[in-house]
py3Dmol code that shows the C-alpha trace and the ligand (Angstrom):
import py3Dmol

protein = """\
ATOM      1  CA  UNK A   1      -8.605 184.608-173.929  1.00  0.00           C
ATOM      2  CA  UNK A   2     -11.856 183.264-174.695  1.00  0.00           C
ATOM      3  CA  UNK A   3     -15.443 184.475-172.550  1.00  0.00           C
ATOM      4  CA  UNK A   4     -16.424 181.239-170.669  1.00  0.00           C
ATOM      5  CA  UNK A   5     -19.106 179.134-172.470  1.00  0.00           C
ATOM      6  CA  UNK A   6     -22.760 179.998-171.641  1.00  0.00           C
ATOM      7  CA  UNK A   7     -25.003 177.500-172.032  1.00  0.00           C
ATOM      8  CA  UNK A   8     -28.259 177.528-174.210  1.00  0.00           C
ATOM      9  CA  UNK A   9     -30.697 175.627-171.471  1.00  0.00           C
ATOM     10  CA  UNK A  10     -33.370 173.328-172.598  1.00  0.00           C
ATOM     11  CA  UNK A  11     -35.434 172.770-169.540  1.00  0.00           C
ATOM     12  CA  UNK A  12     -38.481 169.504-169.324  1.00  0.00           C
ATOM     13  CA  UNK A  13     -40.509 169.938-166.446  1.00  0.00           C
ATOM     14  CA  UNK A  14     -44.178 168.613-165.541  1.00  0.00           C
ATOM     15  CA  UNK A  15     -44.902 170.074-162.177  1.00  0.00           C
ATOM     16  CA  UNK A  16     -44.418 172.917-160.701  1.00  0.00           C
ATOM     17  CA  UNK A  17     -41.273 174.650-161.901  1.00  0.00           C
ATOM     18  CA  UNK A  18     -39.177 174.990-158.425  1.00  0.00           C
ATOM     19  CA  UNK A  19     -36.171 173.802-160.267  1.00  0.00           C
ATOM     20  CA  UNK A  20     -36.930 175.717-162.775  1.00  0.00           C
ATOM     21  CA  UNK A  21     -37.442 178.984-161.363  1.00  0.00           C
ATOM     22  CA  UNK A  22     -34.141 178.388-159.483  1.00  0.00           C
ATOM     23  CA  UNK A  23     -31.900 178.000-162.699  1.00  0.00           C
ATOM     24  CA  UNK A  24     -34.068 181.041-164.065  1.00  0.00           C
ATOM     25  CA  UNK A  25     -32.726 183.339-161.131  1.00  0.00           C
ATOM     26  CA  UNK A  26     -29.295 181.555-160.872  1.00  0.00           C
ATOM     27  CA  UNK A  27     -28.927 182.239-164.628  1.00  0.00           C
ATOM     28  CA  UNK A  28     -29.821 186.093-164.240  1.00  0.00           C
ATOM     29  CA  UNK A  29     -27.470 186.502-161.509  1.00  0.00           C
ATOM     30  CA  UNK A  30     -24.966 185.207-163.185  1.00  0.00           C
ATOM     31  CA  UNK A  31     -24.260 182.199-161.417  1.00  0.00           C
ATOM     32  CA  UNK A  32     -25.153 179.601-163.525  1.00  0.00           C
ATOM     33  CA  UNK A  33     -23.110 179.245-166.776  1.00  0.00           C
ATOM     34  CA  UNK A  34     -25.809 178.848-168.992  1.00  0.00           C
ATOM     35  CA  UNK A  35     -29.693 180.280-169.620  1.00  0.00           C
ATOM     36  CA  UNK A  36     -33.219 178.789-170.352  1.00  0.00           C
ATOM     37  CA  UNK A  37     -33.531 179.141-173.917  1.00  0.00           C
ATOM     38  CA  UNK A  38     -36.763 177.138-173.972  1.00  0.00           C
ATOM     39  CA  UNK A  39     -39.147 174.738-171.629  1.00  0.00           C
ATOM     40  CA  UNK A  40     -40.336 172.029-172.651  1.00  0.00           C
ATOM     41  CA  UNK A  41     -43.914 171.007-170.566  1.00  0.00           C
ATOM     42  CA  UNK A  42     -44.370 167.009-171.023  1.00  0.00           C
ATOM     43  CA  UNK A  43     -48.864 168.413-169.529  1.00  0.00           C
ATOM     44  CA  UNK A  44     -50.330 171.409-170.705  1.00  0.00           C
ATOM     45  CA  UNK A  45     -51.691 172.304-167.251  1.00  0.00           C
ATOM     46  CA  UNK A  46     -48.179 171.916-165.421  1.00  0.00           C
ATOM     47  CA  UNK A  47     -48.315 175.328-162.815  1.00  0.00           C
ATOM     48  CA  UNK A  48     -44.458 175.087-164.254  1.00  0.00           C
ATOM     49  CA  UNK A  49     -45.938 176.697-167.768  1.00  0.00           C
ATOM     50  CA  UNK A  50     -47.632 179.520-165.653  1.00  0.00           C
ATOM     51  CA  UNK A  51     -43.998 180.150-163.713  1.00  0.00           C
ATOM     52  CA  UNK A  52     -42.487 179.957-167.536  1.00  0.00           C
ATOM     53  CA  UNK A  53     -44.429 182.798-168.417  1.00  0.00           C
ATOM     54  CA  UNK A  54     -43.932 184.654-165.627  1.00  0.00           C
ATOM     55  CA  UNK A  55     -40.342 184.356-165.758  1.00  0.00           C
ATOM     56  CA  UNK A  56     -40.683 185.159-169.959  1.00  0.00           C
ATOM     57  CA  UNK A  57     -39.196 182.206-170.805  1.00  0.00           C
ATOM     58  CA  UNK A  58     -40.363 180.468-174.181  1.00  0.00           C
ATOM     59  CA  UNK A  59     -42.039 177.628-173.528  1.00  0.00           C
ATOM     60  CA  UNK A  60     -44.790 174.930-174.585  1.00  0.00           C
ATOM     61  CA  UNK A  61     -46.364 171.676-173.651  1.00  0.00           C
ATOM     62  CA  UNK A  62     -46.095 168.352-175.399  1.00  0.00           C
ATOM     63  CA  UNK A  63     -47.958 165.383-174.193  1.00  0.00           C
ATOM     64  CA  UNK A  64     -46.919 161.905-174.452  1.00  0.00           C
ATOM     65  CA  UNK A  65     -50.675 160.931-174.903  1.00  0.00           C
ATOM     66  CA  UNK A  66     -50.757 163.144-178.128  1.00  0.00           C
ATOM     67  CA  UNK A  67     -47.730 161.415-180.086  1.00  0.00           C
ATOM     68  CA  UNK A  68     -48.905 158.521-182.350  1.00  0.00           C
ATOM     69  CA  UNK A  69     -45.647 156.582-179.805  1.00  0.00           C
ATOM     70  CA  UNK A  70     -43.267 157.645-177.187  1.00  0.00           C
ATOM     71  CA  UNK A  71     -40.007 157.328-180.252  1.00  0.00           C
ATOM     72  CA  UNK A  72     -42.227 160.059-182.004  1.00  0.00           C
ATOM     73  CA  UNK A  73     -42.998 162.123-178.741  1.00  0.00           C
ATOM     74  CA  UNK A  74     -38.857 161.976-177.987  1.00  0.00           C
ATOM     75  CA  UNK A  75     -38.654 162.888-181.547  1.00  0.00           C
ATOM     76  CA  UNK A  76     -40.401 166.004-181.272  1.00  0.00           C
ATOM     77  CA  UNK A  77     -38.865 166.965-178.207  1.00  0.00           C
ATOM     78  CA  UNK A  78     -35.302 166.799-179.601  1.00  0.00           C
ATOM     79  CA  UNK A  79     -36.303 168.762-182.435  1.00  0.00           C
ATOM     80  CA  UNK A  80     -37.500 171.195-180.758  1.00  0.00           C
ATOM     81  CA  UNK A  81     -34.231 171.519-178.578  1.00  0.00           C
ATOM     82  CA  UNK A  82     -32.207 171.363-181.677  1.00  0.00           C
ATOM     83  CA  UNK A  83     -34.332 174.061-183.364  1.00  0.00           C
ATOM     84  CA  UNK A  84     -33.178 176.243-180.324  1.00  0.00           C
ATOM     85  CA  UNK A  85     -29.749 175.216-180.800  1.00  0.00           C
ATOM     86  CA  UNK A  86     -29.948 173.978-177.203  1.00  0.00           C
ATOM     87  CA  UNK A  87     -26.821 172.615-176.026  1.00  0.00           C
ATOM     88  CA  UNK A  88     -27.903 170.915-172.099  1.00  0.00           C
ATOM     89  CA  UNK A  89     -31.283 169.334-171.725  1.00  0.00           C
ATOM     90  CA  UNK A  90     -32.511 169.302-167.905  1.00  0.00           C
ATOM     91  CA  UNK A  91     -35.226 167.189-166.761  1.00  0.00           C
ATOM     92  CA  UNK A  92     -37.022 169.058-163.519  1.00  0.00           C
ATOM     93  CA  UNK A  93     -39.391 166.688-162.801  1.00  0.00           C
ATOM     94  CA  UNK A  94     -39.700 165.546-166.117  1.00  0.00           C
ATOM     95  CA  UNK A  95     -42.405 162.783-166.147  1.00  0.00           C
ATOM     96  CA  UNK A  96     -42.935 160.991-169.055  1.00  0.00           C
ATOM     97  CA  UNK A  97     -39.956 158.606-169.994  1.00  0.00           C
ATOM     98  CA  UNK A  98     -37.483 159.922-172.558  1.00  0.00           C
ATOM     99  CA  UNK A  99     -35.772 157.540-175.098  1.00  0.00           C
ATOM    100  CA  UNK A 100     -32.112 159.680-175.510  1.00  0.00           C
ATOM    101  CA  UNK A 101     -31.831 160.710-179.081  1.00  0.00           C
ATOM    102  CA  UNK A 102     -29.031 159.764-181.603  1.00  0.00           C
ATOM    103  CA  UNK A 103     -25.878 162.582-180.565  1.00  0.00           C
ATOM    104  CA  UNK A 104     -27.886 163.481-177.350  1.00  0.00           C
ATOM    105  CA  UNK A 105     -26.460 160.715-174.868  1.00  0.00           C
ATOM    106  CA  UNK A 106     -24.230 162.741-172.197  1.00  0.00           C
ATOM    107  CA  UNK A 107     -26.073 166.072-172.819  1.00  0.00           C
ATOM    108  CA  UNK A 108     -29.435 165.184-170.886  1.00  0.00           C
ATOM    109  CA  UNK A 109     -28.833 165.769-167.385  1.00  0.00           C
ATOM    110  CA  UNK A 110     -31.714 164.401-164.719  1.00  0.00           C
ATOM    111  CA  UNK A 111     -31.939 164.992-160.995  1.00  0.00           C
ATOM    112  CA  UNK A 112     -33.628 162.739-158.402  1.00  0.00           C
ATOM    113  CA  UNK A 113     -34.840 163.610-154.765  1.00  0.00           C
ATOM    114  CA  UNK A 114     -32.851 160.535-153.045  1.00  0.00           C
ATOM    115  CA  UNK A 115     -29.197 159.059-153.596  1.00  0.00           C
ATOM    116  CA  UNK A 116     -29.842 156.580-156.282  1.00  0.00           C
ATOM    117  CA  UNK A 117     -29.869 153.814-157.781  1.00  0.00           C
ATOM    118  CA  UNK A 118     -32.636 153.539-154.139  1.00  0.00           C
ATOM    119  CA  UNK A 119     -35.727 155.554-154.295  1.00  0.00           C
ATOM    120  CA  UNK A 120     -35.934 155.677-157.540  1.00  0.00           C
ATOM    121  CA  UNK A 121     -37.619 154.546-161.097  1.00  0.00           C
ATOM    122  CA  UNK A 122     -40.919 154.787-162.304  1.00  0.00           C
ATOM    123  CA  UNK A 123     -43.241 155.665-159.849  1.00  0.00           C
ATOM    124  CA  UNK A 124     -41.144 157.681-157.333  1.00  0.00           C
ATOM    125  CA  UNK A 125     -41.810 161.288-157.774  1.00  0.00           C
ATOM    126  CA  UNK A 126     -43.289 163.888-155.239  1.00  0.00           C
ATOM    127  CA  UNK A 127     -43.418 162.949-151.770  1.00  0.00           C
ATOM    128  CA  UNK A 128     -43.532 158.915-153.012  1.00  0.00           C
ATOM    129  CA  UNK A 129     -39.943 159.157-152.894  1.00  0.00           C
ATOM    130  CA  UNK A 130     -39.615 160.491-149.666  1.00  0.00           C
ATOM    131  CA  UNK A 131     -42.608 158.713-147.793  1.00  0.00           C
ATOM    132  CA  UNK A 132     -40.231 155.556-148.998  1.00  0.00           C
ATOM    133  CA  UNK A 133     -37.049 156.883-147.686  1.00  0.00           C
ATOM    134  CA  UNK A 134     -39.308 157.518-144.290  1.00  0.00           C
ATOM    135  CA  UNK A 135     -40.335 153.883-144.433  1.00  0.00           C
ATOM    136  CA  UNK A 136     -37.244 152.319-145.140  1.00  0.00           C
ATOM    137  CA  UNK A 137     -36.093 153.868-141.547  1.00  0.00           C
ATOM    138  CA  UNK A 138     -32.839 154.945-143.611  1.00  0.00           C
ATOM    139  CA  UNK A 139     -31.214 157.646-141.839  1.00  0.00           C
ATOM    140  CA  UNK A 140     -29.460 159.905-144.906  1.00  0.00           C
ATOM    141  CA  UNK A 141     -30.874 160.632-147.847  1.00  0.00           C
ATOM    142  CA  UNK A 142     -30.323 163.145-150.622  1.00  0.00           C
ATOM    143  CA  UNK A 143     -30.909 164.050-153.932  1.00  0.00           C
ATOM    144  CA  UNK A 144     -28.407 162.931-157.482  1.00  0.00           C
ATOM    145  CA  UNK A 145     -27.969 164.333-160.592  1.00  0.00           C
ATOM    146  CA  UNK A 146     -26.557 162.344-163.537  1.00  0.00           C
ATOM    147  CA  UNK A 147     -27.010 161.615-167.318  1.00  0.00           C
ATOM    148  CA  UNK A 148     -30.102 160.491-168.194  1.00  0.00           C
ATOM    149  CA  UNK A 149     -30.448 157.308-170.299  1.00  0.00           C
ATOM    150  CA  UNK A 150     -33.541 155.432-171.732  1.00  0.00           C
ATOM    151  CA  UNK A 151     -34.524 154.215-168.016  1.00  0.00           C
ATOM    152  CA  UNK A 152     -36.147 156.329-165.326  1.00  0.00           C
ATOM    153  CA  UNK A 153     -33.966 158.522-163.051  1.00  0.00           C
ATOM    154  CA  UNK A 154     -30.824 155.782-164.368  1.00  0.00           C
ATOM    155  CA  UNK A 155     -27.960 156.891-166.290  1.00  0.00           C
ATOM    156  CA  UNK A 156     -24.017 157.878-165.330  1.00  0.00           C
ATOM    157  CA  UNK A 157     -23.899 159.626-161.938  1.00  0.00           C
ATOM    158  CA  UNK A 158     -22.374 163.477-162.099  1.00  0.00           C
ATOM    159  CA  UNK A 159     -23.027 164.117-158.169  1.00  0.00           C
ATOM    160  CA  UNK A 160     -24.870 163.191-154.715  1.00  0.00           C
ATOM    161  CA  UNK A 161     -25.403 165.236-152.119  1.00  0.00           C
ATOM    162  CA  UNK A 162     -27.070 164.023-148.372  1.00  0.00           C
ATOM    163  CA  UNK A 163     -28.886 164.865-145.839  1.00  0.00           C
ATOM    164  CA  UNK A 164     -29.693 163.416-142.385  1.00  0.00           C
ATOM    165  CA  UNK A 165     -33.517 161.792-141.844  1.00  0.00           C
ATOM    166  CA  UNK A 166     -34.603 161.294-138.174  1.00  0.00           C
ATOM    167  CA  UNK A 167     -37.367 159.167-136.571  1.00  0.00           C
ATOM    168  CA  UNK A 168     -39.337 162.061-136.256  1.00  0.00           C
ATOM    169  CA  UNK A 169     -39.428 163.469-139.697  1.00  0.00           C
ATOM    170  CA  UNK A 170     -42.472 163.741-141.900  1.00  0.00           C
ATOM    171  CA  UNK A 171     -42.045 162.933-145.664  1.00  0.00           C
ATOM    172  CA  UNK A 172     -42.772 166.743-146.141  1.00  0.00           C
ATOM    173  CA  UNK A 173     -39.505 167.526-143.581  1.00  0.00           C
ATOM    174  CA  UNK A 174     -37.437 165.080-145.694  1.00  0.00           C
ATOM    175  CA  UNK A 175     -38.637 166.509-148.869  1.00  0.00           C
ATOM    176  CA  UNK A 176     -37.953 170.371-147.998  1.00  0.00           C
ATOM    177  CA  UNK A 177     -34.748 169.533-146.478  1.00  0.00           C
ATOM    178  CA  UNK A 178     -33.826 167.492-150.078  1.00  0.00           C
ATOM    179  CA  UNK A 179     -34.934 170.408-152.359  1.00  0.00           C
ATOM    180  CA  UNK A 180     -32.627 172.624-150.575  1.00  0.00           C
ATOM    181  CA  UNK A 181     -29.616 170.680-151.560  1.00  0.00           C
ATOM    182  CA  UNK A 182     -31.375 169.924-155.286  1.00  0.00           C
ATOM    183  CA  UNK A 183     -31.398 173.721-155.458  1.00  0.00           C
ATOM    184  CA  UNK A 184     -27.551 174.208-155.193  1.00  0.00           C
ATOM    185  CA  UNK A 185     -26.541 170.411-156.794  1.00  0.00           C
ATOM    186  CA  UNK A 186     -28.180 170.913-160.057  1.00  0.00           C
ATOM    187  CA  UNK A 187     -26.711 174.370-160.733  1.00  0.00           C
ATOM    188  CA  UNK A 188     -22.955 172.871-160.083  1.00  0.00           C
ATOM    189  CA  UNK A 189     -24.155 169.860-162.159  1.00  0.00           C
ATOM    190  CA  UNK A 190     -24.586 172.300-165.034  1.00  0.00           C
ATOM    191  CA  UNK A 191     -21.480 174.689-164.527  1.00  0.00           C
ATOM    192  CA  UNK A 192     -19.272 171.371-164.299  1.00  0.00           C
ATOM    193  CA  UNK A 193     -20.515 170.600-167.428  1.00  0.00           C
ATOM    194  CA  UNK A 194     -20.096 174.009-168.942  1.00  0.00           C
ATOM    195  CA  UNK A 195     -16.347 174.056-167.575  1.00  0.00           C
ATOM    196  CA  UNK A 196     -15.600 170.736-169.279  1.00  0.00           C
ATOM    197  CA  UNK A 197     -14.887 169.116-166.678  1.00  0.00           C
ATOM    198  CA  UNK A 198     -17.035 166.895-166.727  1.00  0.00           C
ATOM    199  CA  UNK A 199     -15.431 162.918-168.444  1.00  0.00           C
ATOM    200  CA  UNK A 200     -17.479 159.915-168.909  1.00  0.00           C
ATOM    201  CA  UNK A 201     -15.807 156.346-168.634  1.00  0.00           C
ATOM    202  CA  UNK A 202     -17.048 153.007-168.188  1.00  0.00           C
ATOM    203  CA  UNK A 203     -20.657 154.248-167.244  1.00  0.00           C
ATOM    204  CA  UNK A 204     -18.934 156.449-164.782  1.00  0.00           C
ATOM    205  CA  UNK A 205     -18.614 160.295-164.682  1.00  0.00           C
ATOM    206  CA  UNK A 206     -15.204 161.950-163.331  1.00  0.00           C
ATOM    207  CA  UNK A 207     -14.880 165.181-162.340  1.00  0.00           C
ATOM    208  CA  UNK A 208     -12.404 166.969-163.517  1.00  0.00           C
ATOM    209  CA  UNK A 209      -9.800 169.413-161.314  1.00  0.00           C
TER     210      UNK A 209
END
"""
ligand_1 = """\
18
LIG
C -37.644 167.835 -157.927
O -37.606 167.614 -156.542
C -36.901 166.724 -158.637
O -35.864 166.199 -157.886
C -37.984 165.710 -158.828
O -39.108 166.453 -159.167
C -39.051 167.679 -158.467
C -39.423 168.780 -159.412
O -40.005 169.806 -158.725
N -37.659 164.735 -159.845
C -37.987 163.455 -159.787
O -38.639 162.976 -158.881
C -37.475 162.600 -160.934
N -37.796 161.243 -160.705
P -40.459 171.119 -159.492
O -41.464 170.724 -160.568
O -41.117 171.961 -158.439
O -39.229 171.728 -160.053
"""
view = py3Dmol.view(width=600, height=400)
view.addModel(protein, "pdb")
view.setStyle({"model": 0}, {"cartoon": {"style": "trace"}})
view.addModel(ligand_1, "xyz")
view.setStyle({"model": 1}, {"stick": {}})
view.zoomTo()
view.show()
C-alpha cells in the first residue's frame, strides 16, 4: 500500500503569520498532511515574513503595487507556486485579490473569520469583521474555509465552524474566540483535501466518508 499523500504547501499571507505558524507546527508534528514548501508575502514588511524566517521556511514578498496589473501580479504568483511544484495554495490573510489561474480553480483554499457569505468581501479583515458581527447583535459567529474564486473571501464552501457572541463581548473576545476554531478548521480543510475526499458539484463541496 501506498504512504498517504503529503502535500507541497504554498502559503499567501500579508499579516502576521498566526495561520501560518500554526500549519508550520501542525506540519512538523505530523498532523497536517502536507508542508510549507514556500510563502508567498502579497507586503514586504508583513511581521508574517519575519515568522517565515524564523520558522526557515522559503519565502518572499510580491506586491500588487509593483506588477504593471493585478492578471500579471496573479501571474507571478502562480509561477512561483508552480516552480515549487506546489500542489494546495492557502490564503492566511491574503490581502490583495487573486484572479484563480488557468488549472488552479479547486486548489486555492481561503479562510474567513465569520460564517460567510456575511462578514465578508473586500474590506472585512482584522477586527472589521468582528466589530461587524458585534454590531449586527448576531449571536454565533465563526470562521469558513472554502475554494477561493476571483471574488473576495467567495468561492465553494469546504467547512464552517461557530461560536457563540454575547452582549458583552468586545470585537477582540469575538476575534480570539474565532481564531481558535480557524486554528483547528483550516488544518482539517487541508487533510480533507489531501485524503480526497473532498468533491465539488454545482458550486458545492461534499465531503466525502
Ligand atoms: C485570519 O484570522 C484569517 O481568517 C483572516 O486573516 C487572519 C490572518 O491572520 N482572513 C481574512 O480576513 C480573509 N478575508 P494571520 O496573518 O495572523 O495568520
Amino acid at each position: 500500500m501506498s504512504a498517504p499523500r503529503r502535500l507541497r504547501l504554498g502559503v499567501l499571507v500579508s499579516g502576521t503569520g498566526r495561520t501560518l505558524e500554526n500549519f508550520a507546527a501542525l506540519s512538523r508534528s505530523g498532523l497536517l498532511r502536507g508542508e510549507v514548501v514556500l510563502v508567498i508575502s502579497s507586503s514586504r514588511t508583513a511581521y508574517a515574513l519575519e515568522r517565515a524566517a524564523l520558522l526557515g521556511l522559503p519565502a518572499l514578498a510580491l506586491a500588487p503595487r509593483s506588477f504593471p496589473s493585478e492578471a500579471a501580479f496573479a501571474a507571478e504568483v502562480f509561477r512561483r507556486l508552480e516552480k515549487e511544484r506546489v500542489d494546495l495554495a492557502l490564503l492566511a490573510g491574503f490581502l490583495a485579490r487573486l484572479p484563480i489561474a488557468r488549472g488552479w480553480r479547486g486548489r486555492v483554499m481561503n479562510i474567513h473569520p465569520a460564517l460567510l457569505p456575511g462578514f465578508g468581501g473586500k474590506g472585512f479583515y482584522g477586527l472589521r469583521v468582528h466589530e461587524a458581527v458585534r454590531a449586527a447583535g448576531v449571536k454565533v459567529s465563526g470562521c469558513t474555509v472554502h475554494f477561493a474564486d476571483d471574488e473576495y473571501d467567495h468561492g465553494p464552501i469546504i467547512l464552517q465552524r461557530t461560536v457563540p457572541v454575547s452582549f458583552e463581548d468586545s470585537a477582540e473576545d469575538i476575534a480570539h474566540r474565532v481564531f481558535e476554531k480557524e486554528k483547528t478548521a483550516y488544518p482539517e480543510a487541508v487533510n480533507l483535501y489531501a485524503a480526497e475526499r473532498l468533491l465539488h458539484a454545482d458550486g458545492r463541496v461534499q465531503v466525502l466518508p
